[in-house]
N, C-alpha and C positions, 0 to 999 in steps of 0.2 A: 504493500500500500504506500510507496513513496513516490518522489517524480523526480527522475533520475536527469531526466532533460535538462537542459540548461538553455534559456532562450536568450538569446544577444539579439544589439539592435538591428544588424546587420537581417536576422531575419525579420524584425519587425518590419523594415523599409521593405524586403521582398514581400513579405503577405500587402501589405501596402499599394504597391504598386501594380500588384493580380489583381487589386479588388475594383469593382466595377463604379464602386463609392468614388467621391473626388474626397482627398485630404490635402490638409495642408499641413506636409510635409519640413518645408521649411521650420513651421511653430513647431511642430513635433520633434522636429530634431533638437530644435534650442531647446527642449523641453528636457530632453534625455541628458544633454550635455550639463543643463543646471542640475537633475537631480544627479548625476555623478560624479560632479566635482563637491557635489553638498555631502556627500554617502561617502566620499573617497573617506579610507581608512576603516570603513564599519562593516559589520559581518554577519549572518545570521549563526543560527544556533548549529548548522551544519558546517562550519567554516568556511562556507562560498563568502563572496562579494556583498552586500546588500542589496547594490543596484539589481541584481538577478530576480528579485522580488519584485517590484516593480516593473521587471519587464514582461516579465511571466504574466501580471496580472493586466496589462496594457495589452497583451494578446490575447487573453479573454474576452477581453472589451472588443478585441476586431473582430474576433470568432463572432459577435452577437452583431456587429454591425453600427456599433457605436459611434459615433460623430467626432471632431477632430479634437474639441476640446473637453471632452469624457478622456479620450486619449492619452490627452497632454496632463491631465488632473492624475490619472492613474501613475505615469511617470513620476507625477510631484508628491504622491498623495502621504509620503510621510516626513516631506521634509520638513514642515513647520514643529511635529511633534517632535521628531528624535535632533534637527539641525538647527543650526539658529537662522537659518532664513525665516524669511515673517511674511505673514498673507498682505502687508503694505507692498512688499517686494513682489509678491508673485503677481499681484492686479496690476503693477509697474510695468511688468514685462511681459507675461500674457494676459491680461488682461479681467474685467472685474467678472466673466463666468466661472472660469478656470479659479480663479483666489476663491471662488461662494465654494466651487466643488469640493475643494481640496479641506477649506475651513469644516463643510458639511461630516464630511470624513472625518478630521482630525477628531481626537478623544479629549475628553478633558480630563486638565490636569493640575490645574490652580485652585479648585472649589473646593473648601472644606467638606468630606465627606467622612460617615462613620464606620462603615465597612465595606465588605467587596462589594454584597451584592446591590447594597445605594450606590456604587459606582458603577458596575454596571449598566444598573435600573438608569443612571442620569446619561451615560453615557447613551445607549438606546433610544434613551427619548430626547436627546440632540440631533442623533441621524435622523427620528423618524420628524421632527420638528423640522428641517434642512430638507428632509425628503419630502415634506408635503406642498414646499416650493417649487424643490426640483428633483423629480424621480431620479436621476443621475444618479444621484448622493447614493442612494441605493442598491443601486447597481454594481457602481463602483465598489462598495463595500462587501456584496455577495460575492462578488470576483478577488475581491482581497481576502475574504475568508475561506474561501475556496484552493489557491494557491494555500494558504497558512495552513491546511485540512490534511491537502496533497505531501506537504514534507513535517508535517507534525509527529512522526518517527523520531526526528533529532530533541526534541522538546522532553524535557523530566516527563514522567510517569504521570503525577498528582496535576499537572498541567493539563497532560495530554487528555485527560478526565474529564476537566473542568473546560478546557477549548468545543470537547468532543458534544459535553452537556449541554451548553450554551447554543452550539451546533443545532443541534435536533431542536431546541425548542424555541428559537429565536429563528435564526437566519433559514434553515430550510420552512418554516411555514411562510417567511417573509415571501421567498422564491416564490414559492407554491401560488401565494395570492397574489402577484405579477406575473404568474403563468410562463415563468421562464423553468421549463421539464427539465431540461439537460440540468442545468445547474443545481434543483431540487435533488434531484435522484443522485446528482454525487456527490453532495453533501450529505444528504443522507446513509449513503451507502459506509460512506469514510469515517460520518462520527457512530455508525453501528458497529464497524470494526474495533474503534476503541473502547465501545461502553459494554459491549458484549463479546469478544473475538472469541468465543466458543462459540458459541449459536452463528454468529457468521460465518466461522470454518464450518459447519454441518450444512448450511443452507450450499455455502458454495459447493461441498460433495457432492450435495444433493444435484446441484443445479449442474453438475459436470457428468455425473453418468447419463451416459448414453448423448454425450452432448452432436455425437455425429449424426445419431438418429434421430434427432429432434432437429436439427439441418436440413438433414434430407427431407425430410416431413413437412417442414415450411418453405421449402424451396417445388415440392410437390404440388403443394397448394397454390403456390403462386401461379406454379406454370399453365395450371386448369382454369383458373380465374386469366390470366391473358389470354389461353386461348379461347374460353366463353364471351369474354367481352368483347373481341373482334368482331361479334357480330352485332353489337350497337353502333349506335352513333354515336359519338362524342367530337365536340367542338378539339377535342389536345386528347391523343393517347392515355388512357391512365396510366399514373404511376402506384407500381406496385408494390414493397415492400414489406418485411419479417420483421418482429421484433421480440425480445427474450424479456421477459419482465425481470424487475430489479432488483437484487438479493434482499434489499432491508423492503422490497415491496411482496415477496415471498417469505421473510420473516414473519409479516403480521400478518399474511396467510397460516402460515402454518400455527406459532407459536404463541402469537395473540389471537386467532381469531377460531384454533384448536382443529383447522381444518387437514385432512390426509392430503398428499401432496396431490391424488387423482380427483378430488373435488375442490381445485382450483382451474377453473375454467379458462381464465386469460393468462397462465401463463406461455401459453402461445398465441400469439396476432398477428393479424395480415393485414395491412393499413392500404386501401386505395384510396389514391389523390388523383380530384378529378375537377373540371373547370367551372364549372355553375351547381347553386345547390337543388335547382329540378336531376340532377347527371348522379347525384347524392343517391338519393330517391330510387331512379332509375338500377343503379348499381345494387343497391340491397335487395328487391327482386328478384333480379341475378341470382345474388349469394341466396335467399331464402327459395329457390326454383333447384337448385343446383345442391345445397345440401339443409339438413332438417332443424329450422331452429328449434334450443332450448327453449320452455317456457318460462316468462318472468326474465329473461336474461336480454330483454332489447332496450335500450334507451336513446332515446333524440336528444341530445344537448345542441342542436339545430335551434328547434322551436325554444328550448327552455337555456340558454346557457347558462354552466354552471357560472358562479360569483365572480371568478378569475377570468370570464368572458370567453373561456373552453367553448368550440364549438365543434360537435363529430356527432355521429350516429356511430349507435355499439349495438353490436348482434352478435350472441353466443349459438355456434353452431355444432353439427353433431357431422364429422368427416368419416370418409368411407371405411377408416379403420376403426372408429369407435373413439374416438381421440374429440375430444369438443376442443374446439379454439375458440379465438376471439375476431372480428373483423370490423375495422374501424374505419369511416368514411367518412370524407370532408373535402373538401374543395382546397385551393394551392392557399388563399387568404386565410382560410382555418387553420391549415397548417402552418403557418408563420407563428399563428398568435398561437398555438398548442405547443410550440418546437422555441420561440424564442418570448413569447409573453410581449409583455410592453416593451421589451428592447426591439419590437420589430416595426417598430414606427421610426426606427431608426436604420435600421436594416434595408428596408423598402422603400422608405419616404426618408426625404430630404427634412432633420426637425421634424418636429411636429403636428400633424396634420388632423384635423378633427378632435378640434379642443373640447367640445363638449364632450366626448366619448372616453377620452384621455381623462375629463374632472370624471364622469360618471366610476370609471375605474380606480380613480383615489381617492373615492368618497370616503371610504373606509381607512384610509388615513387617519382624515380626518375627526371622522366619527372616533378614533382609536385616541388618538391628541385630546379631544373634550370629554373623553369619560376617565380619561387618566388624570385631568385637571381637577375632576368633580369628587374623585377619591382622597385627595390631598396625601395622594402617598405614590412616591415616584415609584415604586416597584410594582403596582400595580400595571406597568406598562409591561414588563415582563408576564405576568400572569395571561395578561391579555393575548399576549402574541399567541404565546404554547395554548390558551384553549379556544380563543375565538375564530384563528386563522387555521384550525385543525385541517387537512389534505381531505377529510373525509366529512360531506358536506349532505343535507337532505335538503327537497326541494320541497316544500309545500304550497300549497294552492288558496287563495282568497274564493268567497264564492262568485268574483266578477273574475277570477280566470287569470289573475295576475298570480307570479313566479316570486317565492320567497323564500331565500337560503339563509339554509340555519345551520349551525352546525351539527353534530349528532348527539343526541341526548335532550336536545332543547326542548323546553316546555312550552305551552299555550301563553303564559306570560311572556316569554322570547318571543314568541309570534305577533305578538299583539305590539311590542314596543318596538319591535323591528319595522312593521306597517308607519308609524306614527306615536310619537309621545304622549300626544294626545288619548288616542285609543288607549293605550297602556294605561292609563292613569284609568279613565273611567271603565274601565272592565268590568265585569261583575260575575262573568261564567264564559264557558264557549263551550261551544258544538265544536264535533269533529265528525264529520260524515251524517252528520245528522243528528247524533246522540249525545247529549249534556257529557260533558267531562269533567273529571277535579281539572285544579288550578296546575298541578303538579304532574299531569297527563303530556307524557313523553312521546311528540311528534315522528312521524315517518314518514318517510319518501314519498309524492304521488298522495295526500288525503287532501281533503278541501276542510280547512277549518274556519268556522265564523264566531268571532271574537262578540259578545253579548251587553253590550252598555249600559250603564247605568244613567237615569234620566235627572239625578240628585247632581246640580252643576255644583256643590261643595264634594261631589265625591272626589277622594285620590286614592294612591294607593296603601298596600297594609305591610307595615313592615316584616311581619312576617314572609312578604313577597321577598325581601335580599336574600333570607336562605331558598327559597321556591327556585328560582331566578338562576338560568348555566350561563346565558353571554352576562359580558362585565357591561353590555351596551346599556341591556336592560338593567342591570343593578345601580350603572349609574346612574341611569335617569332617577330609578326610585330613589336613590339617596338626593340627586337634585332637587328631588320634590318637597320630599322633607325638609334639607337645606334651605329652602326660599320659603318654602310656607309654614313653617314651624320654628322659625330662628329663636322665639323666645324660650319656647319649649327646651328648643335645644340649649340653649344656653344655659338654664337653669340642670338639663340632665346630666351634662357634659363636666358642670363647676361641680356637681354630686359624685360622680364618676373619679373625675381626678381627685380628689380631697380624701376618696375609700381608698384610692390607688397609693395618696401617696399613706395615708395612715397606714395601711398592707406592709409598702415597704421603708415601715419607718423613718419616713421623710417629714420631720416639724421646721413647717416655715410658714411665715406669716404670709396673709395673700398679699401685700404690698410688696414681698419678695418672688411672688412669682414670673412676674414680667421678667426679671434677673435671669433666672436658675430658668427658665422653657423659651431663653431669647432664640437659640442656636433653631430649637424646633419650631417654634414661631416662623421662623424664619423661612425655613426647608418646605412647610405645609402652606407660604404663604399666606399668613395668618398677621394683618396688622395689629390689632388689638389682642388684648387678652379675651375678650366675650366672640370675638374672630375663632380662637383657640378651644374656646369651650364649645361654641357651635356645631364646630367639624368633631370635635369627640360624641358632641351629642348622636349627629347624623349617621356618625359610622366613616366619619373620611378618616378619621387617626385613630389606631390602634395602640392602647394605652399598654397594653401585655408587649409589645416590638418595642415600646420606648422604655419600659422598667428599667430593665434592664441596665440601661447606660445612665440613667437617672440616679439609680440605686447607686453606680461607683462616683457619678460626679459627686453627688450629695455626702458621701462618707470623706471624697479627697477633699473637698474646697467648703463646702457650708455645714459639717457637723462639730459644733464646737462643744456639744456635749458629751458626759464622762458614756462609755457603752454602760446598757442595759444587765445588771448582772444576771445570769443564768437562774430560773426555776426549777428546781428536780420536784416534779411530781410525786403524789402518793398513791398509794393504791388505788386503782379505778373504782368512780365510783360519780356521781354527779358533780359530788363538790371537787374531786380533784382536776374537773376541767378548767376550774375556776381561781384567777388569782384578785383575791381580795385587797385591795390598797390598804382602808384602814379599816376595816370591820373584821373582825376573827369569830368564830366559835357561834355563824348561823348557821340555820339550816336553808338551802338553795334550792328551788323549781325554778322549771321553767315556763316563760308565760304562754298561754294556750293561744291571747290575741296575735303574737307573731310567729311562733315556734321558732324559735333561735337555734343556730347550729354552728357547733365550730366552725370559726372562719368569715362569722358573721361580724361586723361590729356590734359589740353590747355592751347595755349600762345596766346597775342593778337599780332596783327599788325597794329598800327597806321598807319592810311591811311589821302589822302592829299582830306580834306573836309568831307569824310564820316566814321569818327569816329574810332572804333576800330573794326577789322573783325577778330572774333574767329577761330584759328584753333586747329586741334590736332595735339600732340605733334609730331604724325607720319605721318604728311603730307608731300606729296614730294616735296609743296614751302618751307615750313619750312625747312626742311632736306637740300636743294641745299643751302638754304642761310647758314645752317650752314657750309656747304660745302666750299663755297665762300670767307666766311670770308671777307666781306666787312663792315669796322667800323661802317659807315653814318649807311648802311642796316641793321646794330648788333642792333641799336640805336634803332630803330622803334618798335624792338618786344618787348613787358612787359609780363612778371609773373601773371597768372590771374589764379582765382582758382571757380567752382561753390561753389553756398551758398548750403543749405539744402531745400530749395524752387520745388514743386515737379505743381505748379497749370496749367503751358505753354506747350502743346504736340509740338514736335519739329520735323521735318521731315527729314528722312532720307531714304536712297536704303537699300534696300536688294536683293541679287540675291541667285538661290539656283538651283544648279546643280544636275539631279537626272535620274535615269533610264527610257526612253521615255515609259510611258504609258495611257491609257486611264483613265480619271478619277485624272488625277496627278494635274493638276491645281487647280482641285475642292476642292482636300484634304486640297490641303497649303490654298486657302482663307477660307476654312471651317474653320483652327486654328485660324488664323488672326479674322475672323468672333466671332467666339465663347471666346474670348481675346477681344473683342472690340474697336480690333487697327483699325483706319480708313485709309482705303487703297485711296491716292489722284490717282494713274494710275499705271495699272499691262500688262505685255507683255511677252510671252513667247516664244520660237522660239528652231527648233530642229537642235541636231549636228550630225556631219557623223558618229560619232562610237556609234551611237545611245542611245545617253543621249539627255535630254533637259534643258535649259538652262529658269529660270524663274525671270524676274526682276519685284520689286513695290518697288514703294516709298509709302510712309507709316510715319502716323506721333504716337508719342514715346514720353513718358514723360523722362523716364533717359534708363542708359545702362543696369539698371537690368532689366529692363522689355524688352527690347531688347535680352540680354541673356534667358530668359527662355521661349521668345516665340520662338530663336534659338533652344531651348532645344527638343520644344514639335513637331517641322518641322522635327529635326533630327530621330525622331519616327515615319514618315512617309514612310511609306512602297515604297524602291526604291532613296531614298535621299543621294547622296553621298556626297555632301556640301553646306554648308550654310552660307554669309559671308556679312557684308554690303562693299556694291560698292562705289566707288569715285562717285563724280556728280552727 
């Protein structure tokens, strides 16, 4: 898996001067000559030249048909980062596209970040920022990754990982949705070799026996298909053509999707190119005349194209041996944009031609840019990439007949915010084929779904839609909604949130010190204000559990100026030993039935007259009114209590969990509780008018983290739209 070649400029001018393209040669050379004298002395990880990287990756770019100063950008594209040349110099000398491309590319390296993968994540969302200007940016960087792929042999181990990772779940879905094939499938193939080179050595055996008879087999097929279509007309000869599907594309055949290698249908196809798409048409005929389609196995991405703007007809056939292939039809245009994607408006056309079709295709850019703003968390741009722009895409249908790609697993809320925001928001149900669905009703190839409105103009949506919710499109928008129409809310949730967090992890600072001590994330989240800062934790943009962490070591190096905490040794299990008493000793302790308290709760106690101290939390509504009240005597009664680290006493608390009425719904939630070993003391459940149901148990619970994750594994129940512990 290396690349042994060594490409000089000497060949770059010869592929150059074959090509039917005009360049301008001249710039290019100056181009080569700056990046060589800027490189001179520097080497990659294989001990070649550095310049050899950049040329390598400048031949890519002709391979695809890229234009002069895509070209000259690839020659230059590392010298701002590793030399001291400066993109002032490069707009000086060629000019201000080439200094955007090359700046577009370069990585940052001056901005305070806190670990890789926010570097990364910022890194990411600078090209894809630079790319929604200019696709170039993109381009160029797929091709630099590619090269970096090709000799990633010479690179440490723990690198080659991390390159290979990045790999798969960034740059080949990027490929993918600019429909440049060639360069998806060998990035793919390259970073499958590193993350798995077992499974890759078996698929390749696999794919090498018999590799003569699988030759001769497509080259049989071909020759019956040329001589059957001689006897049409066609405006241009068809062209004919074999193709072997891809190792990491017969990987998720086999090993992800558990199929035998004989119920993989396309790994043989026959691809005919032909001039007009009535000739498309005409050609399948042909092939289904001549031998027997498979059922279910034909699709027109003609009429419907997929998202990448893929356009062929696919038909699975049954050949005279018993052998089913694949045949894939399209016209010589289809072919460009399936073989080179959006570099083929380069390739073919002179720039840019048919700007609305070019914005249509980077809509999703865009769309990618504003829902990564709306999360206030830069690595959500990462997240996005690996599941929104996934290779493997379903098409769904409005009931006015329009085409809507989603990716796989997506829900009727996907459907609904993909349509329009609007829609999404007032949703209230939908049909799929006819028949009412949950909310949570996982879409498929080919259905017609109709999204069900609500006529209430105050309706939006339900938070519980963010966990419902697989694209990040639609999650963003529900979070926007929130954000704009609930800011006080949020702001009040968000200052609650942080205050539990920081008391969690022993953080005392006064609020007038918070602006200080959250300036850096204030910052990073875009957040001017401190009620800025609470609002986005309200909403769901900042995740207070990813910030702990670094919060927790600033606060101990730079603003803890008090003596530590000395250690509690616990006593025997028992109620009271969860309990450390400040200044009361020698009561007896319950806990209160209005909030049921559990380790890891905040709580205060309340001296009570006879019967000890009764635990509550800090968010209970006796609590809360007394503070309300303000009444001295009653201030007096509450004390400061905190649990020990004692885990031996299960404690009993409610849970209720609101979910879409169906059969079978009851069973599921005891089934988790069951299989958790939580012991259920009485469960009830009862149905409401807009047809959810409503499920309560009390249930006894060592602390709140096991509380939390059995919340976690209910909210994964098919139909659940919340989950919450109840009062009393």
């Amino acid at each position: 898996m290396t690349e042994d070649r060594v490409v000089t400029f000497d060949m770059i001018v010869e592929k150059i001067l074959g090509s039917e393209k005009q360049y301008d040669l001249s710039k290019i050379t100056s181009a080569y000559e700056f990046a060589a004298k800027a490189h001179e002395g520097q080497f990659r990880s294989s001990g070649q030249p550095y310049i050899i990287h950049p040329l390598a990756v400048a031949e890519i770019l002709l391979d695809l048909g890229m234009d002069t100063d895509t070209i000259c950008a690839a020659l230059l594209h590392d010298v701002v980062e590793d030399t001291p040349a400066t993109s002032e110099e490069l707009q000086k000398r060629f000019g201000r596209d080439v200094a955007a491309l090359v700046e577009g590319v370069t990585k940052l390296t001056k901005i305070p970040i806190f670990n890789k993968e926010q570097q990364q994540a910022e890194n990411i969302r600078k090209i894809m920022l630079a790319m929604s200007q200019d696709i170039r940016v993109m381009i160029i960087k797929l091709c630099d990754r590619l090269h970096n792929m090709r000799t990633l042999c010479f690179r440490p181990e723990h690198k080659q990982r991390a390159t290979a990772l990045e790999t798969m779940n960034v740059y080949a879905p990027i490929a993918h949705r600019l429909g440049i094939k060639a360069v998806q499938e060998e990035l793919e193939d390259l970073a499958f070799h590193y993350l798995d080179p077992y499974a890759y050595s078996d698929i390749e055996q696999l794919m090498n026996i018999k590799r003569e008879e699988r030759e001769q087999f497509i080259a049989s097929i071909i020759d019956r298909l040329t001589e059957r279509l001689r006897s049409e007309v066609f405006l241009k000869t068809p062209a004919i053509e074999g193709r072997v599907k891809s190792i990491y594309g017969m990987y998720k055949k086999v090993y992800v999707q558990h199929k035998d290698i004989d119920q993989i249908y396309d790994k043989y196809a026959v691809r005919v190119i032909v001039s007009t798409v009535p000739e498309c048409y005409t050609v399948l005929g042909v092939v289904h005349d001549m031998y027997r389609p498979l059922q279910n196995r034909f699709k027109d991405y003609i009429s419907t194209p997929k998202a990448n703007m893929y356009q062929s007809l696919h038909t699975t056939v049954l050949g005279r041996e018993g052998i089913p292939f694949e045949v894939q039809i399209r016209t010589w245009d289809m072919h460009a944009t399936a073989e080179y994607g959006i570099a083929a408006h380069w390739k073919y056309k002179e720039g840019i031609q048919g700007k609305d079709k070019m914005e249509q295709r980077l809509a999703w850019v865009r769309q990618m840019i504003e829902a990564q703003q709306t999360s206030d968390d830069v690595e959500e741009i990462v997240r996005m990439i690996k599941n929104d722009l996934s290779p493997e895409d379903i098409v769904v249908m409005t009931p006015k007949g329009d085409a809507i790609t989603l990716p796989v697993g997506a829900t009727v809320i996907d459907f609904a915010y993909r349509i329009h925001t609007q829609i999404g928001h007032k949703m209230m149900g939908a049909k799929v084929e006819g028949k009412i669905v949950p909310l949570d009703y996982e879409l498929q190839t080919g259905q017609i779904c109709q999204i069900i409105l609500s006529k209430d103009p105050e309706k939006g949506p339900n938070r519980a839609w963010l966990n419902i919710a697989k694209t990040n499109e639609a999650r963003s928008k529900i979070r926007s909604w929130f954000k704009r129409e609930r800011r006080e809310e949020n702001i009040q949730t968000g200052r609650a949130m942080l205050e539990k967090e920081f008391k969690h992890c022993h953080i005392r600072l006064d609020e007038s010190e918070y602006e200080k001590f959250l300036g850096d994330d204030m910052k990073r989240h875009n957040c001017q204000t401190l009620d800025d800062f609470y609002a986005s934790i309200g909403y769901g943009g900042v995740s207070l559990q990813k910030l702990a962490p670094r919060w927790k070591d600033l606060y101990h190096k730079m603003w803890d100026k008090e003596e530590p905490e000395p250690s509690i040794i616990s006593p025997a299990p028992s109620p009271r030993s969860r309990i450390i008493l400040d200044d009361v000793n020698d009561l007896a302790v319950k806990f209160a039935q209005c909030c049921n308290p559990l380790p890891g709760d905040e709580i205060v106690g309340f001296i009570t007259r006879g019967h000890g101290i009764s635990v509550h939390t800090t968010s209970c509504v006796n609590y809360r009114a007394m503070l309300t009240r303000n009444i001295p005597e009653e201030r007096e009664r509450w004390v400061e209590i905190q649990w020990t680290d004692s885990q031996e006493t299960a404690m009993q608390t409610s849970i209720e969990v609101v979910a879409q009425d169906r059969v079978g719904l009851v069973y599921d939630i005891t089934a988790v509780l069951m299989e958790a070993r939580i012991p259920i003391i009485h469960s009830s459940s009862r149905n409401l008018k807009n047809g959810n149901a409503i499920f309560d148990a009390s249930i006894k619970i060592v602390n709140k983290s096991q509380l939390t994750a059995i919340f976690d594994r209910i909210r994964k129940i098919r139909g659940v739209l919340s989950v919450e512990r109840a009062n009393g």
